[in-house]
KOLDRENPA-500618 format. One line per 4 residues: number of its first residue (from 1); their letters; for each residue x, y, z of N, C-alpha, C, O. Coordinates in steps of 0.02 Angstrom, whole numbers, plus 50000, padded with zeros to 5 digits. Example, Ala and Ser with C-alpha at 12.3 -4.5 7.8 and 13.67 -1.06 7.14 Angstrom:
! residues 2
1) AS) 50660:49716:50390:50615:49775:50390:50660:49835:50390:50712:49834:50423; 50642:49888:50354:50684:49947:50357:50645:50002:50394:50670:50057:50402
***
This chain:
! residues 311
1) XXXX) 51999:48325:51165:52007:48274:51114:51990:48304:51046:51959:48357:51042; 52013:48266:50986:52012:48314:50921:51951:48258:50897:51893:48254:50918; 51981:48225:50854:51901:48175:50811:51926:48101:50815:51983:48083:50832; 51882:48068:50799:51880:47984:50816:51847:47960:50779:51806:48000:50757
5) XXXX) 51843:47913:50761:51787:47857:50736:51749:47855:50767:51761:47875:50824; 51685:47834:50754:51630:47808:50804:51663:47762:50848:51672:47789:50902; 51683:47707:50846:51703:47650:50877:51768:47673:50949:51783:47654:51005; 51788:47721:50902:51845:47732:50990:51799:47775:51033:51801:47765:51094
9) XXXX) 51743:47840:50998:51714:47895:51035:51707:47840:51109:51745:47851:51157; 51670:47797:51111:51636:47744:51163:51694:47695:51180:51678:47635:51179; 51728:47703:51189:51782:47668:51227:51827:47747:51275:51882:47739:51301; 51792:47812:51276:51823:47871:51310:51796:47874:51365:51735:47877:51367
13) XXXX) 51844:47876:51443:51813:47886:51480:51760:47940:51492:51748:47968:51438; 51714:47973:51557:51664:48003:51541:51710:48061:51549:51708:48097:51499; 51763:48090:51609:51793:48151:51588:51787:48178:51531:51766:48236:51532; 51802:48148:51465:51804:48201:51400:51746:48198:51376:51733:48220:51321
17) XXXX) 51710:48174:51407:51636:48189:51382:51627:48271:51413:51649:48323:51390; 51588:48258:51471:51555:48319:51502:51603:48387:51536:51592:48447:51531; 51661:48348:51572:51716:48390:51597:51751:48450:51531:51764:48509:51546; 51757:48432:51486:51788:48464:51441:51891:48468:51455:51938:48507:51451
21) XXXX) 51879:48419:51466:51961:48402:51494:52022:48366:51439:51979:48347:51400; 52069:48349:51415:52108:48312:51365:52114:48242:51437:52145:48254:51489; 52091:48196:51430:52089:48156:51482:52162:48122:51488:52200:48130:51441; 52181:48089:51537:52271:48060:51557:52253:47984:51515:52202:47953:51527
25) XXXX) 52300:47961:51469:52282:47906:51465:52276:47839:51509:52248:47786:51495; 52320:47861:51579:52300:47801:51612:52315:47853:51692:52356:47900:51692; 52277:47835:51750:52294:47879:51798:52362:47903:51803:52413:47871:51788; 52357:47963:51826:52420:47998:51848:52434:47971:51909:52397:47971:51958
29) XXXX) 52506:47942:51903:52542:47901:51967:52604:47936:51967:52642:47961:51925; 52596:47924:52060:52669:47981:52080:52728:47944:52047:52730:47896:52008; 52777:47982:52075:52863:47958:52045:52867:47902:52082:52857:47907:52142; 52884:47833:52050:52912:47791:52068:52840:47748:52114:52852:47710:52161
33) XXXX) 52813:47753:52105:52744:47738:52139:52678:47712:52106:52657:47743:52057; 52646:47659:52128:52590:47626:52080:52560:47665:52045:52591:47718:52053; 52521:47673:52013:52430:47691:51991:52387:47687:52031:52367:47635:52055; 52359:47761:52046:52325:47744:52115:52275:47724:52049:52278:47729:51988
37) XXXX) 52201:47688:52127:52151:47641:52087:52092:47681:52089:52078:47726:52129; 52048:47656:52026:52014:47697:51968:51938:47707:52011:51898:47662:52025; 51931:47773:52025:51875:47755:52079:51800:47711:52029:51798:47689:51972; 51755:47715:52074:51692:47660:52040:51654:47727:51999:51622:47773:52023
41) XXXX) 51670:47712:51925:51614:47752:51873:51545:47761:51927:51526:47731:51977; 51516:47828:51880:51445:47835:51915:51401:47835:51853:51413:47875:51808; 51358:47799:51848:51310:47779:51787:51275:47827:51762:51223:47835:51794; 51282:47861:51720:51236:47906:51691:51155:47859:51711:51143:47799:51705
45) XXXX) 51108:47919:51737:51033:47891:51745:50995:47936:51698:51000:47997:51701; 50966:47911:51665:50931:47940:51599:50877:47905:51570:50882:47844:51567; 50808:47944:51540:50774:47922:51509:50754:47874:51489:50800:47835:51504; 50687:47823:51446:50684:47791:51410:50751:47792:51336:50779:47844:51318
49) XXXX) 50764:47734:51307:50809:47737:51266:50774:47754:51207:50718:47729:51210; 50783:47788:51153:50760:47797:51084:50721:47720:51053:50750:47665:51058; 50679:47725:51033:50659:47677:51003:50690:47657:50945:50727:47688:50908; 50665:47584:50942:50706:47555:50883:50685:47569:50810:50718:47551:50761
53) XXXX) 50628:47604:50807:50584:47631:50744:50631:47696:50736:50654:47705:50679; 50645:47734:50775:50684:47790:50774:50741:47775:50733:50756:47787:50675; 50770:47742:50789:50854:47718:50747:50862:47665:50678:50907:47661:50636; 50800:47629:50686:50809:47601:50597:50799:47657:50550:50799:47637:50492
57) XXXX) 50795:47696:50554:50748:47763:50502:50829:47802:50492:50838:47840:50444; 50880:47789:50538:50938:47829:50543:51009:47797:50529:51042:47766:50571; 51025:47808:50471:51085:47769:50460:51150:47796:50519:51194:47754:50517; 51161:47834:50552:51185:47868:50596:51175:47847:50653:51220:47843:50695
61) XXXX) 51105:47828:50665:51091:47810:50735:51113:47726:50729:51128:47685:50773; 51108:47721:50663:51098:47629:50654:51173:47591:50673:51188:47534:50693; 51217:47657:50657:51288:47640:50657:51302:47624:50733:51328:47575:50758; 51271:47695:50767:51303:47695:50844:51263:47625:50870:51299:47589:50906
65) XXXX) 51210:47605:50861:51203:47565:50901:51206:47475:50869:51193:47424:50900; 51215:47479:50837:51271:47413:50817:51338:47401:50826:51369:47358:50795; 51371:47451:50885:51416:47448:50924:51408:47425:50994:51459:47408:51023; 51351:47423:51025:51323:47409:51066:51301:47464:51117:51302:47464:51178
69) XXXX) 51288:47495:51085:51280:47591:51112:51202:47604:51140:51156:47612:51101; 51196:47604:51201:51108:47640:51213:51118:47723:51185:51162:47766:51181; 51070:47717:51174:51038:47803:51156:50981:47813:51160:50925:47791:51147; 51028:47878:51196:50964:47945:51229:50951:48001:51183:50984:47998:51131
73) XXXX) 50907:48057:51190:50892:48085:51150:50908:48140:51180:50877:48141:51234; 50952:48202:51171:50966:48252:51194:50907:48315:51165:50863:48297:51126; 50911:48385:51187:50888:48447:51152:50931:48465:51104:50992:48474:51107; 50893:48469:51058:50939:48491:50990:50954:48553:50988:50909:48593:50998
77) XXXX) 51026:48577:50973:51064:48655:50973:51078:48664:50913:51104:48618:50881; 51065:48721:50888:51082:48746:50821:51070:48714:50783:51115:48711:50742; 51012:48671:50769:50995:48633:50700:51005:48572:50705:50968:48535:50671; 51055:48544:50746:51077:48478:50761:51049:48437:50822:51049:48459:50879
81) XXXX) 51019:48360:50799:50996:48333:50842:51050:48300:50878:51100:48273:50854; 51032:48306:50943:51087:48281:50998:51068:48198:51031:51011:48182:51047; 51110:48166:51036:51099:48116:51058:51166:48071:51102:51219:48051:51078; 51145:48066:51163:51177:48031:51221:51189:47939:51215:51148:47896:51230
85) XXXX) 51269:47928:51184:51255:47865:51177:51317:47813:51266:51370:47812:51297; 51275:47795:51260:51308:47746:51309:51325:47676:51313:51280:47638:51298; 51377:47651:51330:51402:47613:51304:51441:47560:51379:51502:47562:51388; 51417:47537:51404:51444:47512:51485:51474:47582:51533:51448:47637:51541
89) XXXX) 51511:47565:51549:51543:47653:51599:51547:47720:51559:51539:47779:51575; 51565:47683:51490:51582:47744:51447:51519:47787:51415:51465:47759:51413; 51524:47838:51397:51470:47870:51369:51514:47948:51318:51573:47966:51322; 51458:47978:51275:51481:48018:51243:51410:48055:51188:51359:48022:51175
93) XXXX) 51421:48112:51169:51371:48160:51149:51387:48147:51055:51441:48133:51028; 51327:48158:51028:51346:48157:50956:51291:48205:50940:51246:48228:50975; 51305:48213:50883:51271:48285:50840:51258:48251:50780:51306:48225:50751; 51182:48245:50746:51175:48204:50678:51167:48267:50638:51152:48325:50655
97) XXXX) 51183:48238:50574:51173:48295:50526:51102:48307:50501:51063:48261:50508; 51083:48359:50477:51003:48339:50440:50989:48275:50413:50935:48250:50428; 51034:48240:50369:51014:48193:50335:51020:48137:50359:51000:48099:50315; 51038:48106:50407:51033:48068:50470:51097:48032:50449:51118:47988:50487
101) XXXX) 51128:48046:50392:51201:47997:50369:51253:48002:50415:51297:47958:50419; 51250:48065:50456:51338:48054:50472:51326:48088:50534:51307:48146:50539; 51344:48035:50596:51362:48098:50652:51445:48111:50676:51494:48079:50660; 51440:48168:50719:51486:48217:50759:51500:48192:50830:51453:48208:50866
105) XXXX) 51529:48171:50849:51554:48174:50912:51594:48208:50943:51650:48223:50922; 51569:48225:50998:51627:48287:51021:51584:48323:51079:51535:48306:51112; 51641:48403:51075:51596:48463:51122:51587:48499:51057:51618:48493:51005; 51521:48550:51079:51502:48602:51050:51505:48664:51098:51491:48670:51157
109) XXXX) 51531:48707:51051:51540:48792:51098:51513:48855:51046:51549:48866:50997; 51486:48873:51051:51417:48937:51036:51509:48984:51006:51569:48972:51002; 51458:49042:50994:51533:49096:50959:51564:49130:51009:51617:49160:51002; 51511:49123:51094:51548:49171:51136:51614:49119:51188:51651:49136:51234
113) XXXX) 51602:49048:51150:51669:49016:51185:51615:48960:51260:51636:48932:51310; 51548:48966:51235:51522:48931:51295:51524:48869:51269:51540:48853:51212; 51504:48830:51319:51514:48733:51318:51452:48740:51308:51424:48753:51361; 51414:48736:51261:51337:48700:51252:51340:48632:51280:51300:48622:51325
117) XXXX) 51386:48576:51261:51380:48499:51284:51369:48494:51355:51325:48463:51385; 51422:48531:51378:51415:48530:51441:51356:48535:51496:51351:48497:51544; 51300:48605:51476:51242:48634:51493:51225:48559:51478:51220:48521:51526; 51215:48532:51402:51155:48472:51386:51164:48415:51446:51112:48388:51467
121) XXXX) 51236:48393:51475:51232:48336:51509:51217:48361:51568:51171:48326:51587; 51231:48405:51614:51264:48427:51660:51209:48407:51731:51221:48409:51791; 51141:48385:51688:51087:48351:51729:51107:48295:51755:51096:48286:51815; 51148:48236:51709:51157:48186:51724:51193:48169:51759:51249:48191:51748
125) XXXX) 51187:48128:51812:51221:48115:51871:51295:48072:51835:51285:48029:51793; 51348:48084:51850:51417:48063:51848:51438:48076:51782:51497:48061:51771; 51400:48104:51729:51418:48146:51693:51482:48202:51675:51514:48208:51623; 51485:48233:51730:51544:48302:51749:51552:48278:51805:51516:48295:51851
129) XXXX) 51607:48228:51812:51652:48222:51877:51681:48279:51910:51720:48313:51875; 51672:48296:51968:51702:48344:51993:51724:48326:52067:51684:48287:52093; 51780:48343:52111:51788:48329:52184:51783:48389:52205:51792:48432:52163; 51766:48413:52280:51750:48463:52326:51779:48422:52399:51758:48371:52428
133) XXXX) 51826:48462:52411:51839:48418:52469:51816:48447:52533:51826:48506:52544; 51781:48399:52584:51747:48441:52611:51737:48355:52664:51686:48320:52661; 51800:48339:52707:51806:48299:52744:51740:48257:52790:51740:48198:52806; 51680:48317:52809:51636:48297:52848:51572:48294:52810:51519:48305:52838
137) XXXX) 51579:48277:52726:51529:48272:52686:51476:48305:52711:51427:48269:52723; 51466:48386:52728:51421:48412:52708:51441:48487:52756:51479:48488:52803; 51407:48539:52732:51454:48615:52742:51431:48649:52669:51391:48630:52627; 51481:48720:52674:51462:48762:52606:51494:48724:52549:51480:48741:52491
141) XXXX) 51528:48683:52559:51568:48679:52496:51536:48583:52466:51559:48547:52422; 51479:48573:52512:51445:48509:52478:51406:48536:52414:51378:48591:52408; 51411:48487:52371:51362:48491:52325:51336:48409:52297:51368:48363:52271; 51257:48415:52315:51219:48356:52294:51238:48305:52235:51206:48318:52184
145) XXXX) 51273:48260:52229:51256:48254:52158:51325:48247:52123:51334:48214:52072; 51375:48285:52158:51434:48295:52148:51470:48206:52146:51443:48160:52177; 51533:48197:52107:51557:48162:52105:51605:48119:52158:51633:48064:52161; 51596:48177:52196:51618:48170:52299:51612:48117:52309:51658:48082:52331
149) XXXX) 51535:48088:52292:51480:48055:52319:51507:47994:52308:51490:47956:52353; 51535:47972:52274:51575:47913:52263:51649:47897:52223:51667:47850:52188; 51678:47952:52244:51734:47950:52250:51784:47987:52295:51790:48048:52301; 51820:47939:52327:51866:47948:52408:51888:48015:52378:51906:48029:52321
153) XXXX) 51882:48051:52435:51932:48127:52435:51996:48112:52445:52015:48068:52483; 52035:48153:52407:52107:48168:52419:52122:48167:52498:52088:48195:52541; 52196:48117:52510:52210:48116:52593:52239:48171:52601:52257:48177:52659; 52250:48205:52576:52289:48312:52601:52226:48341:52567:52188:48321:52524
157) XXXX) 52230:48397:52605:52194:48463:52581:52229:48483:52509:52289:48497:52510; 52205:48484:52467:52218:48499:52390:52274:48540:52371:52326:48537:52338; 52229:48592:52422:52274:48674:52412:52332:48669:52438:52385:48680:52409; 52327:48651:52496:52405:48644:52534:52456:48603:52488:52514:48614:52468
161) XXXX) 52413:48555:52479:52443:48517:52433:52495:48537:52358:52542:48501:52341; 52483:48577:52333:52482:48601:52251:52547:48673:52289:52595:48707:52270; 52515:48665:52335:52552:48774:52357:52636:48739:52343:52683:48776:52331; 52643:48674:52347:52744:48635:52344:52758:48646:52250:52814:48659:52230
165) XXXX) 52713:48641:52213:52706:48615:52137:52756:48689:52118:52764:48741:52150; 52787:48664:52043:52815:48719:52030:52765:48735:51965:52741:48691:51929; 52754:48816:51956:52694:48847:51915:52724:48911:51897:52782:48929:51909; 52678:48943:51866:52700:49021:51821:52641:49050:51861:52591:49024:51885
169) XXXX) 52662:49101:51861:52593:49161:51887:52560:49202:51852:52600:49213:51807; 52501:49241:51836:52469:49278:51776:52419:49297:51835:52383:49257:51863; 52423:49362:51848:52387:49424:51880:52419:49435:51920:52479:49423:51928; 52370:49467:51963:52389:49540:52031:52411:49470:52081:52386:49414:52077
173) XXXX) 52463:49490:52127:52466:49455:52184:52425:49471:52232:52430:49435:52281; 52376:49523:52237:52333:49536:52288:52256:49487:52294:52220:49475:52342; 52250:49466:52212:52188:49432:52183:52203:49347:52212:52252:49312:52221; 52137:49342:52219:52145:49262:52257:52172:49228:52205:52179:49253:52149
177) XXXX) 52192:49164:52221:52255:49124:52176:52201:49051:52161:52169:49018:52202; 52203:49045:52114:52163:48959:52082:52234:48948:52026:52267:48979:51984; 52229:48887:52055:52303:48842:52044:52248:48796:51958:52192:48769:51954; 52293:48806:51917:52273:48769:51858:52310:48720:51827:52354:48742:51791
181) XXXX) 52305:48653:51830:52330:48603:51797:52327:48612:51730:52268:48614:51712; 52367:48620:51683:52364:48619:51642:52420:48558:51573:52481:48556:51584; 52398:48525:51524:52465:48495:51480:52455:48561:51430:52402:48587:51411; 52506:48574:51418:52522:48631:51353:52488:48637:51284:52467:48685:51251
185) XXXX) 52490:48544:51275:52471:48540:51201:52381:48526:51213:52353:48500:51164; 52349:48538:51258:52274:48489:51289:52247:48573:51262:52256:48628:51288; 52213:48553:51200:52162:48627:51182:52118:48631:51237:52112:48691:51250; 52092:48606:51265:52049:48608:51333:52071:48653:51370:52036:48700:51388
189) XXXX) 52143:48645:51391:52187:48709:51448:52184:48769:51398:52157:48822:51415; 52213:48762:51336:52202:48840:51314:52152:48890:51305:52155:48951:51305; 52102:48850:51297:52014:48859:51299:52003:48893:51373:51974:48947:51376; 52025:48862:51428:51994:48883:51485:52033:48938:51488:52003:48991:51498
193) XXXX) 52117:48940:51478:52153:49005:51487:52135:49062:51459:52144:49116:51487; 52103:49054:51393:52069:49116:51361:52009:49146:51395:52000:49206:51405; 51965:49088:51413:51882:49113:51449:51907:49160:51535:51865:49189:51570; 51969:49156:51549:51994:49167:51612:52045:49242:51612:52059:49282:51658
197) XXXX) 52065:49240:51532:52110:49309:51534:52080:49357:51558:52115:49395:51591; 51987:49379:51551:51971:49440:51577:51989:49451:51642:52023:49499:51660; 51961:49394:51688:51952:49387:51755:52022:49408:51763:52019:49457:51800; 52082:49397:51746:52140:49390:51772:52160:49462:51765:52182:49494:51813
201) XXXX) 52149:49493:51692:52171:49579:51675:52131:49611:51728:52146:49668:51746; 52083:49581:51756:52028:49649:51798:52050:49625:51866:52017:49644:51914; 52090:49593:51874:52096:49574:51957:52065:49537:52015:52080:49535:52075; 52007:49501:51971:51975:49445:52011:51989:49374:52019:51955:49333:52051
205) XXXX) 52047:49362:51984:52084:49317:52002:52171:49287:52003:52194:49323:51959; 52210:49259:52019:52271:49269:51998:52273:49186:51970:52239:49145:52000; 52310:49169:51920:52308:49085:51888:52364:49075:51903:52402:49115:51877; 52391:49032:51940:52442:48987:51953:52444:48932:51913:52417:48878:51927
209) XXXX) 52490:48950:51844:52483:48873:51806:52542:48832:51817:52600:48845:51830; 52500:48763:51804:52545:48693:51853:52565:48660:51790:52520:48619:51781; 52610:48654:51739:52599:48593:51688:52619:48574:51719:52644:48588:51773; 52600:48483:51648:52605:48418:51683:52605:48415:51602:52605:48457:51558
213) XXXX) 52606:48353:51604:52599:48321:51531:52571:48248:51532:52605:48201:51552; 52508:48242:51508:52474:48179:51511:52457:48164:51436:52444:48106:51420; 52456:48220:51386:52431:48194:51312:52489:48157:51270:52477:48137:51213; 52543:48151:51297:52600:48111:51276:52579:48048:51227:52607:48031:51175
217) XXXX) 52524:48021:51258:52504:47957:51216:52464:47970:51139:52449:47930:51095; 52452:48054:51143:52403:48067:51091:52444:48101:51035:52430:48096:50975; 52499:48140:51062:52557:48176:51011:52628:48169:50976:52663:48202:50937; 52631:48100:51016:52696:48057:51019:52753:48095:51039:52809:48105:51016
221) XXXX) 52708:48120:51113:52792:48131:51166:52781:48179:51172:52772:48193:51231; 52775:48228:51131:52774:48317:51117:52748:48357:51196:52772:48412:51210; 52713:48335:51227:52690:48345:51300:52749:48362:51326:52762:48421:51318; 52800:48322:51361:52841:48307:51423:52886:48379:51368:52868:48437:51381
225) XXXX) 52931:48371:51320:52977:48423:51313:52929:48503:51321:52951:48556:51344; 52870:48492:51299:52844:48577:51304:52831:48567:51369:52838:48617:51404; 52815:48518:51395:52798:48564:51502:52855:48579:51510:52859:48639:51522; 52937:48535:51508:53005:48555:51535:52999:48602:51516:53007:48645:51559
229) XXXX) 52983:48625:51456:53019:48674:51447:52975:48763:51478:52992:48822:51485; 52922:48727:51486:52890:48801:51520:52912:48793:51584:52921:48850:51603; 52927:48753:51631:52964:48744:51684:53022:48763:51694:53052:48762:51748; 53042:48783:51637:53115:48832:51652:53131:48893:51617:53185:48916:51598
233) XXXX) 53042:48924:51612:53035:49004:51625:53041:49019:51684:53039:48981:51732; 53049:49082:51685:53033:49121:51738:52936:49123:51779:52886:49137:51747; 52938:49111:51825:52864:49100:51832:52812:49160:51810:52754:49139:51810; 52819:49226:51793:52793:49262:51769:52789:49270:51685:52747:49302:51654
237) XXXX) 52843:49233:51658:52853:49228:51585:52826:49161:51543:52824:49155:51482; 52805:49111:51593:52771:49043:51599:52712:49058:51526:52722:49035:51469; 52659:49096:51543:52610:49086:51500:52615:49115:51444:52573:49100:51402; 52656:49155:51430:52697:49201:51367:52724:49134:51331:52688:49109:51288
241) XXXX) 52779:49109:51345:52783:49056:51326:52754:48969:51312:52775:48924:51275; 52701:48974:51360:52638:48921:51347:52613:48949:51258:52618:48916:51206; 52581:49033:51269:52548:49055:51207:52619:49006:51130:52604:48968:51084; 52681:49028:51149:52739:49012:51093:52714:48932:51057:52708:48924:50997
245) XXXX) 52705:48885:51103:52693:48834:51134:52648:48786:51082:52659:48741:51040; 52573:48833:51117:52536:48813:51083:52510:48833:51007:52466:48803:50976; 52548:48888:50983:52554:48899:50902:52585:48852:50866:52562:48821:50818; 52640:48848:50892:52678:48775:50862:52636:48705:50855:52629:48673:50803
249) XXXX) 52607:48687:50924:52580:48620:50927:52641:48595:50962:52632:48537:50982; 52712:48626:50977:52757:48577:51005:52801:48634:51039:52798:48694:51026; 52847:48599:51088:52909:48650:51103:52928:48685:51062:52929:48668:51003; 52944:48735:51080:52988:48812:51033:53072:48779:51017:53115:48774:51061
253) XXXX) 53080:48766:50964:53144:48769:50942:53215:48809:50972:53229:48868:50960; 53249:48772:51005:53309:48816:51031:53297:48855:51075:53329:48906:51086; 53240:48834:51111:53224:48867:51187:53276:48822:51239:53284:48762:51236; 53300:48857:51277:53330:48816:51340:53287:48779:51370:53231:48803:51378
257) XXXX) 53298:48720:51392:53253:48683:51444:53328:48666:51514:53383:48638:51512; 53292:48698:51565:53332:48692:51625:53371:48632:51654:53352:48598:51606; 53401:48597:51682:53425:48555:51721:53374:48524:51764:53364:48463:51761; 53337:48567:51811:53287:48544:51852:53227:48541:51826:53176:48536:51860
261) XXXX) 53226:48546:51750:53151:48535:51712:53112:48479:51732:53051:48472:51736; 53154:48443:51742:53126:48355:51747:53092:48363:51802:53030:48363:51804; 53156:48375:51881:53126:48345:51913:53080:48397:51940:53062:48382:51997; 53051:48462:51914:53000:48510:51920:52932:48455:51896:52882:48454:51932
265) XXXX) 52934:48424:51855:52898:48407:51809:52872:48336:51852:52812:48322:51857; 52904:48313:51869:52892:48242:51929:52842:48260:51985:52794:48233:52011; 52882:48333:51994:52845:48346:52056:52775:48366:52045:52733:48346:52085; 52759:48403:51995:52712:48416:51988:52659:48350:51962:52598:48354:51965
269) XXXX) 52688:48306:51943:52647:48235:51941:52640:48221:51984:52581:48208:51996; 52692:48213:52041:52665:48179:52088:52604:48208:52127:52559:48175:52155; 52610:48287:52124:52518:48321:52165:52477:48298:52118:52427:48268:52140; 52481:48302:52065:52426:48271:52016:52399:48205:52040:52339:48192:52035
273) XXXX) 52442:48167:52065:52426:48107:52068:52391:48096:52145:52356:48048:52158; 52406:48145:52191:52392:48148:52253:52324:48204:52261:52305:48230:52313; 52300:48211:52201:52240:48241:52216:52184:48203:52164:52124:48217:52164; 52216:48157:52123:52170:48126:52087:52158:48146:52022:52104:48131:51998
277) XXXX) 52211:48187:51980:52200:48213:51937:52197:48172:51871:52249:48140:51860; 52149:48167:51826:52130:48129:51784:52135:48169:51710:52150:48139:51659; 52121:48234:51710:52119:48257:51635:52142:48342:51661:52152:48369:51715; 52144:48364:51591:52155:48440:51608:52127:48487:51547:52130:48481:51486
281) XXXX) 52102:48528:51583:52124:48571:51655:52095:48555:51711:52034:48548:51716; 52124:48549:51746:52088:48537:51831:52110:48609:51857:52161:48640:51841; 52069:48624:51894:52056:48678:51959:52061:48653:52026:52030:48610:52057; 52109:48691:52040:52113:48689:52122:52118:48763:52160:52161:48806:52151
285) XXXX) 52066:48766:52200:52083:48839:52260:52041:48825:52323:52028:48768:52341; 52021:48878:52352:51990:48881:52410:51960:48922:52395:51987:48968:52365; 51881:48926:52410:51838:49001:52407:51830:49033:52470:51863:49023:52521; 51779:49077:52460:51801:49144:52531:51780:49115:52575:51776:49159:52619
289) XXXX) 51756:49055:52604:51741:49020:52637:51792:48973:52676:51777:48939:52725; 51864:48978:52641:51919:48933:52652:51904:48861:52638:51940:48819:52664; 51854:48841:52598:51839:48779:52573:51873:48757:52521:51860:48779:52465; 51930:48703:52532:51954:48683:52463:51906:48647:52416:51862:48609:52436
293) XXXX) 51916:48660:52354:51893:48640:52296:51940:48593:52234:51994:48620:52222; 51932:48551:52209:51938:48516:52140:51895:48515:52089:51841:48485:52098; 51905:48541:52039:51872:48515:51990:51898:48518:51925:51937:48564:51910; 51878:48467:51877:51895:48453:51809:51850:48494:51768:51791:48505:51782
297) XXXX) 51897:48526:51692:51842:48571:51666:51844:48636:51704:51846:48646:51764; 51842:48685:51642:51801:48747:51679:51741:48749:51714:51699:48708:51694; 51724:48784:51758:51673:48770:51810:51632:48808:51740:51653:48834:51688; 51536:48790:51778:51490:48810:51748:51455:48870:51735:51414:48886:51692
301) XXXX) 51485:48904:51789:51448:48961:51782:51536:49006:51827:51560:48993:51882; 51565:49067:51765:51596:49069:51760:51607:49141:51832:51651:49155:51872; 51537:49170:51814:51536:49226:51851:51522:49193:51942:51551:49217:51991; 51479:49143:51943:51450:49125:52011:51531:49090:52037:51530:49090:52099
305) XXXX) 51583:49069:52017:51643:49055:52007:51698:49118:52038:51728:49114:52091; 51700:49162:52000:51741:49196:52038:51700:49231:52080:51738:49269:52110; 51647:49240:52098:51604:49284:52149:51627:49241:52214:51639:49264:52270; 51630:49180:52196:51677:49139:52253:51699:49148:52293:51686:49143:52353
309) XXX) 51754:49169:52256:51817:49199:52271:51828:49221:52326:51861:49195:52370; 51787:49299:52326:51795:49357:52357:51737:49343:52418:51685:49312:52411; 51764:49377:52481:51716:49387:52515:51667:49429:52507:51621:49432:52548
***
């Protein structure tokens, strides 16, 4: 997401909070087929709320919570005090300035490209939605805490699932394969594609990218013509032309878009929609364990991630 008013930040689901995802404006539903239904939010559990001596003293704080906003008090990064406002299901991170006049909402990322926001929430339970599918709730691929926990797993295995989707390829075919949801114009996907080029030049992983286009509601349309149209590269020439893509902000001028762009483009909604996909980038693979995985957002720890991977 780019910037907002105070007043919409808290009407965003929690995906673009902690996930670091461009969230779908309304679930991804297969072709010709309902909206599947919205699993049950998980409540951020947190702290005493800031006192009210605090927030009268803060024209910033005074704003958020005359919206009807609780606030928490985060660790302050780089000079800036952090603060967790919540708002019924919804929630979201802000950054005040020294002078307590004006806050920031958003993510913050350090110079080497890390998610600071992310680290700050990543305690809080339903915070960073993530799925792990892992049928007999518990094995290598459980994790405590995880968003599993209350929300139904995908009825197919993920991977199997996605292996039908049409995608571009970027690395070695020998390197294990993590399938990446990506919309073209969602700075979120280009963000993760950059933190991922090393892994991919050194051979520890191969990226199978899947567009889709869900920011349609945020660019007026510009989504659906740039996925067709990376859908009718060549699958090795896919992210060459994503890079064209995203310089523009829109489709490349007088690029061909295929015949079967569309219904490439359906299809790949429809796995989206059959694995629950809500924002992007989402991750899908199996680690050396043969455990399928989901998750929204680049994972957290980038190295313990592809060590995965490999047996």
């Amino acid at each position: 997401m780019r910037s907002f008013i105070p007043m919409l930040m808290l009407g965003l689901p929690a995906v673009a909070l902690g996930a670091s995802t461009c969230p779908a404006a309304e679930p991804i539903r297969a072709a010709g087929g309902p909206p599947p239904s919205r699993p049950v939010p998980v409540m951020p559990e947190m702290g005493p709320t800031l006192p009210a001596a605090d927030i009268a003293a803060s024209p910033a704080l005074t704003r958020l919570a005359s919206q009807g906003a609780q606030l928490y008090r985060l660790k302050s990064e780089h000079g800036l005090e952090a603060v967790f406002a919540r708002s019924g299901t919804q929630f979201r991170v802000f950054y005040l300035t020294p002078d307590h006049l004006a806050e920031i909402g958003g993510v913050m990322w350090d110079a080497t490209g890390h998610n600071i926001t992310r680290d700050q929430v990543s305690s809080i339970p339903g915070a960073i939605p993530t799925v792990q599918w892992n049928p007999s709730g518990s094995g290598p691929g459980s994790r405590p805490g995880a968003a599993s926990a209350t929300t139904a797993p995908p009825a197919v295995d993920p991977v199997e699932r996605v292996k039908a989707v049409a995608f571009g390829l970027e690395g070695q075919d020998t390197a294990p394969r993590v399938y990446m949801f990506i919309d073209p114009l969602c700075p979120f996907s280009t963000r993760a594609y950059a933190a991922l080029k090393p892994a991919v030049a050194s051979g520890r992983l191969q990226l199978a990218i899947v567009p889709v286009s869900i920011n349609d509601h945020e660019n007026k349309g510009a989504s659906t013509p740039a996925a067709q149209q990376m859908l009718s590269a060549k699958p090795h020439d896919m992210a060459a032309l994503w890079n064209q893509i995203d310089d523009l902000g829109h489709a490349v001028p007088g690029h061909a878009t295929s015949d079967t762009a569309g219904a490439s483009l359906m299809l790949n909604l429809s796995a989206a929609h059959s694995i629950g996909l809500r924002g992007t980038p989402t991750f899908v693979w199996k680690d050396c364990n043969g455990t399928p995985h989901v998750e929204a957002g680049l994972p957290d720890d980038l190295d313990a991630f592809l060590a995965s991977l490999h047996a």
